[in-house]
N, C-alpha and C positions, 0 to 999 in steps of 0.2 A: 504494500500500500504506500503511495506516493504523498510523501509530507506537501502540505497544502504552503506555494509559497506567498513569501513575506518580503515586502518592499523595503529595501533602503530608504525611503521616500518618507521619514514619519513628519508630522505637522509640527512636532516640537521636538525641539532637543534634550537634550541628556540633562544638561544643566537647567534651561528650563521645567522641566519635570522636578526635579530635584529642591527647587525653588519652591513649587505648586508644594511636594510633601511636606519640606520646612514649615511653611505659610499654614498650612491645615492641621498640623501636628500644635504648632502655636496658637490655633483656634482650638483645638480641642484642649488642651492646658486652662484656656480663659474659657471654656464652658463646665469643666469637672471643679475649675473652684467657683463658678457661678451655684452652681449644684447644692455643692459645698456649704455654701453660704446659706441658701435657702434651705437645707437641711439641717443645719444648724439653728438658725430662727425661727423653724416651724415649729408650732404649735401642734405636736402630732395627734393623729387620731388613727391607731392601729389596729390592725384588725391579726384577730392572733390565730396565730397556724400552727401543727405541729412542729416542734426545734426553733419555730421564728416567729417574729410578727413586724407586719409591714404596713406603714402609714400609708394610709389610701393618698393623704394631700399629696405629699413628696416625695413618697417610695421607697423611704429609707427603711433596712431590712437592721431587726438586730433580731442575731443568732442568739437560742438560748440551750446548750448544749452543757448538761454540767456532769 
């Protein structure tokens, strides 16, 4: 079976790409301490499950495992 070919020809470069994962890696950083933050100041309302229970507001899960 004949591998399906693949252009030299790509729209971006190496370094460009490289840049794009930087750039989204540093957004994902500033939305896990956004999170953070609002998981921390919520005022939670959990809903309790076997081993865990998780606020329906903000999703925060604490494990209870003893």
């Amino acid at each position: 079976m004949a591998q399906p070919f693949i252009s030299n020809h790509s729209p971006h470069t190496v370094s460009e790409l490289k840049e794009e994962i930087k750039r989204l890696k540093e957004n994902i950083q500033m939305l896990e301490l956004e999170i953070q933050h609002i998981q921390k100041n919520c005022k939670h309302v959990f809903l309790e499950e076997q081993g865990f229970r998780k606020c329906m507001k903000c999703h925060k899960i604490d494990v209870y495992y003893y």
